[in-house]
N, C-alpha and C positions, 0 to 999 in steps of 0.2 A: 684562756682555758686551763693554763697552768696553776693560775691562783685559783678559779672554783675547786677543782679538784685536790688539792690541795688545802682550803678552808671546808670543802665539806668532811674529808677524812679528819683534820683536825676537831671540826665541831663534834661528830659519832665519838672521836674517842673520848671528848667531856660531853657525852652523857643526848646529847642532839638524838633524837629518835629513840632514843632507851630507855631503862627502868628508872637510871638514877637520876634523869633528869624530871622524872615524874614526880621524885622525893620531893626536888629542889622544887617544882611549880606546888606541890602541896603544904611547902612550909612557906612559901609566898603568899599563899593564896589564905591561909591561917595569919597573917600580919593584915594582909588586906581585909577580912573580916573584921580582925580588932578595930582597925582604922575609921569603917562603915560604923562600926557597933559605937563608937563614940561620937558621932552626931547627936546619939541620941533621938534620931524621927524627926530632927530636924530637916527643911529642905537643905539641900545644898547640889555644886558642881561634882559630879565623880572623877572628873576630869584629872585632875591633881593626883589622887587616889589609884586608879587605873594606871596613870602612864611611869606612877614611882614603882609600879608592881610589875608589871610587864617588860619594861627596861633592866629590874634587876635580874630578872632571868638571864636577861643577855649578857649583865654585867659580871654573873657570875663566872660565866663561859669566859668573857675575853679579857678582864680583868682580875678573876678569881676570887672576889669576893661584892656582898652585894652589901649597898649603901642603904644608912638610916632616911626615914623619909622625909626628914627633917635636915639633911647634909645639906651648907648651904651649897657647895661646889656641883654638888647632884640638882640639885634644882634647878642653878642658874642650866646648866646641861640641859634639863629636859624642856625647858624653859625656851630655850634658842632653837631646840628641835623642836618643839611643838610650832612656833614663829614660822619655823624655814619650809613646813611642810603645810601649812596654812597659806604661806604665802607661793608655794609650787603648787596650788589645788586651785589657785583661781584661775577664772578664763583666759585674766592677760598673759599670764606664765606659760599657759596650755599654746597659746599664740605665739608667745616668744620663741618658744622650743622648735616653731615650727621654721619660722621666720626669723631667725637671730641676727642675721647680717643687717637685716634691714632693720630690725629694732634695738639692737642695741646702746647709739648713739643716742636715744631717745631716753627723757628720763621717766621713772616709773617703779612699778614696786619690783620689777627685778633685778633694781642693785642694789637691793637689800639681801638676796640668797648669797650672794659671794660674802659678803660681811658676815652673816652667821652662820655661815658654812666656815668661813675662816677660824673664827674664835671655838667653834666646836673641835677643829682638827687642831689648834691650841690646846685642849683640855685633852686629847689623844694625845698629843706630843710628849705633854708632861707626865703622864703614866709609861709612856713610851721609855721614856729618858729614867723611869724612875725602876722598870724590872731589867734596863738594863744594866743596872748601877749593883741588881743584887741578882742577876740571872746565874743558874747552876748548871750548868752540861746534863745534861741526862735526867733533867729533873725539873719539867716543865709545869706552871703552876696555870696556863690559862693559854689562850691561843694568841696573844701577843709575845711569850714567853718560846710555844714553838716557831713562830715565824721568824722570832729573832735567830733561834738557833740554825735555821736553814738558812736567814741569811750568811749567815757565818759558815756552813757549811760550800754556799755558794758564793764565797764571795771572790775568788778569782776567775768567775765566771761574768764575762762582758756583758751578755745578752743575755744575763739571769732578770727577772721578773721581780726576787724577792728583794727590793731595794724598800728604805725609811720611807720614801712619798708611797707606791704602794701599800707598805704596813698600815700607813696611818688612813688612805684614802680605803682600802679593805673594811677596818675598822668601822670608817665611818656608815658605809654600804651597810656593814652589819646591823648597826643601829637601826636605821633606816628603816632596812626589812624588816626586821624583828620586834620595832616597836614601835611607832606611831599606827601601822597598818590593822597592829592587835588590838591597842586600847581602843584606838576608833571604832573598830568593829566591834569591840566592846560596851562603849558608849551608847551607839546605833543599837545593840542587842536590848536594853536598857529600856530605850527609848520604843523601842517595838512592839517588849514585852507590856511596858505600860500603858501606850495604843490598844492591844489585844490581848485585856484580863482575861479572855475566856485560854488563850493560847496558853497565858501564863500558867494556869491554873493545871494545864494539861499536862504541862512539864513538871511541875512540881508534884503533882499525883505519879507521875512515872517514876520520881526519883525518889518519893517514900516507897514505892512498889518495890525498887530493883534495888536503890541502895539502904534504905531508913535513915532515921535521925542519929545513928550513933557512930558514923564513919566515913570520911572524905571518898570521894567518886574516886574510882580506879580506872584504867584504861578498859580493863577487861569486862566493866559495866558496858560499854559504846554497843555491842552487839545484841544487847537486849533491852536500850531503848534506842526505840526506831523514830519514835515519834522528838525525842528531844534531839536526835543527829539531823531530821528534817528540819527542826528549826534552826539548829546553829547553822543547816548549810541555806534557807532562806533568807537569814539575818545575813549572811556575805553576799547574795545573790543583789538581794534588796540596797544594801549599801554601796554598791558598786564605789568604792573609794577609788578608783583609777580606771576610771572610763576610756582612756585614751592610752593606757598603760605605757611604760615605759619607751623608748622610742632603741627600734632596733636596726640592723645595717645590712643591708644584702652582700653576701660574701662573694657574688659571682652573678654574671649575667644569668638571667631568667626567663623564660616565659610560664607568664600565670593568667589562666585565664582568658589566652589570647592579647593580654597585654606585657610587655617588652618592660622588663625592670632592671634596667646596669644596674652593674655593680657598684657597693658605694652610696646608694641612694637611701635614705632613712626611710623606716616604714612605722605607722603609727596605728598597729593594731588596735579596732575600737571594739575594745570587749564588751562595751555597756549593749553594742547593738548584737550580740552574743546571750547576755543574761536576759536579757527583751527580748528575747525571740520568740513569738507566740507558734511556731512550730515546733517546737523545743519542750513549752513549759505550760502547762494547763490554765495557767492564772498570770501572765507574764506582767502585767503592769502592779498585781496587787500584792501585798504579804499574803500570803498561804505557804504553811507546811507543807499540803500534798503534793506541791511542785514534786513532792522528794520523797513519795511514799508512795505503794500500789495499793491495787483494790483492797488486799488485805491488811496493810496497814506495816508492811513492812517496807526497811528503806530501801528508796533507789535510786541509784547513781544515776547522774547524766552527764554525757559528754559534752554538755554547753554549761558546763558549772567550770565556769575558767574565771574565778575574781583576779585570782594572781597570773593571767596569761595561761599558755598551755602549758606538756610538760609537767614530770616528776616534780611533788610537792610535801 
């Protein structure tokens, strides 16, 4: 609990939730065009293209500067993540998480996660090793920069939190969250839109309406299309990327439901049977927008719109 609060006050003060982090996804998001614009209308994977954009957001935050999309070092990086969360998405993984004692002995594709999980937290180490070689007191350039100085602050403290394994496992967490989960869903957006030209068509008539052709979308756009906020939250709804979502721990005996849950016991919230909820969603098995719209055509929240679990998002 020490480190989230800690990494979320960190992430707000570089820009996480703010304006300037707006700047940053807008001048991303201007490379990533160019990147598109050079195909040429050729077919191609966007796959490559998304996950170098969406990563440097993050890369800017915890490393303070974001990488060409050509670095071989950054590649090989998105490369092993892209592997490590391909290969935590299949069924046997979903299995092992549940059953590890009993399957770990066994051989299989998940002992390949420890090997690219390893060599990732290798590529943290050496950035690690490298702002602390040039770290300034009071003059923090990214959020490996503050964590260093708090560990230093805490550091005749036994049972401080902010220790190197931390820093670098933190790190990794960050990655994680913040970027396979986005491109995917970016991907999947992609792939939806070109499924449902008519859908497409709706959004980009909204977006000449509200924004025109002569200027990148702003936050303070979101409130007056309804119809393009329905889609991007159908396009999360529809992907459900983590059906069985992370796997979490009972802090104290329970009773739920009439049933008896000690403490200690994992729980494997299954969000998919959440976004499929035909009590819930007018259209729960198909793409539709109006999941997320009322009669008038303005947006509406739903309480079973939980891609990322429940809880402040």
């Amino acid at each position: 609990r020490q480190l989230r609060r800690f990494s979320l006050t960190v992430l707000r003060d570089f820009g996480m939730g703010r304006k300037s982090l707006e700047s940053r996804i807008k001048e991303e998001a201007q490379i990533l065009l160019q990147e598109l614009r050079s195909t040429r209308g050729k077919p191609f994977d966007p796959t490559y293209q998304l996950s170098c954009a969406v990563s440097n957001i993050i890369c800017s935050i915890v490393f303070g500067n974001r990488f060409d999309y050509q670095d071989q070092e950054f590649l090989e990086l998105l490369q092993m993540m892209n592997e490590s969360f391909r290969e935590m998405s299949t069924t046997w993984s979903q299995v092992y998480d549940i059953a590890e004692l009993l399957l770990r002995p066994l051989p299989g594709p998940h002992r390949r996660i420890p090997r690219l999980l390893g060599k990732m937290r290798e590529f943290i180490a050496r950035r690690v090793r490298s702002n602390a070689q040039s770290l300034e007191p009071g003059q923090p350039r990214d959020f490996i920069d503050c964590f260093l100085l708090q560990m230093e602050k805490e550091k005749d403290n036994p049972s401080s939190e902010f220790t190197l394994e931390n820093l670098e496992l933190t790190t990794l967490n960050l990655f994680f969250a913040g970027t396979e989960t986005v491109s995917s869903t970016l991907r999947y957006g992609f792939l939806m839109l070109m499924k449902h030209p008519e859908v497409q068509e709706k959004v980009y008539e909204e977006i000449q309406r509200v924004i025109g052709p002569h200027r990148p979308p702003a936050i303070e756009d979101r409130p007056h299309m309804p119809y393009t906020d329905a889609v991007i939250h159908e396009i999360q709804r529809c992907a459900d990327l983590i059906p069985m979502n992370v796997p979490h721990r009972v802090t104290r005996d329970i009773i739920f439901h009439g049933y008896f849950i000690p403490k200690d016991t994992d729980v494997y919230p299954l969000l998919s049977s959440v976004l499929h909820d035909p009590t819930a969603f007018k259209h729960p098995n198909t793409f539709n927008p109006s999941n997320f719209l009322d009669e008038s055509g303005h947006f509406k929240r739903n309480e079973a719109f939980v891609p990322f679990s429940a809880g402040t998002r």
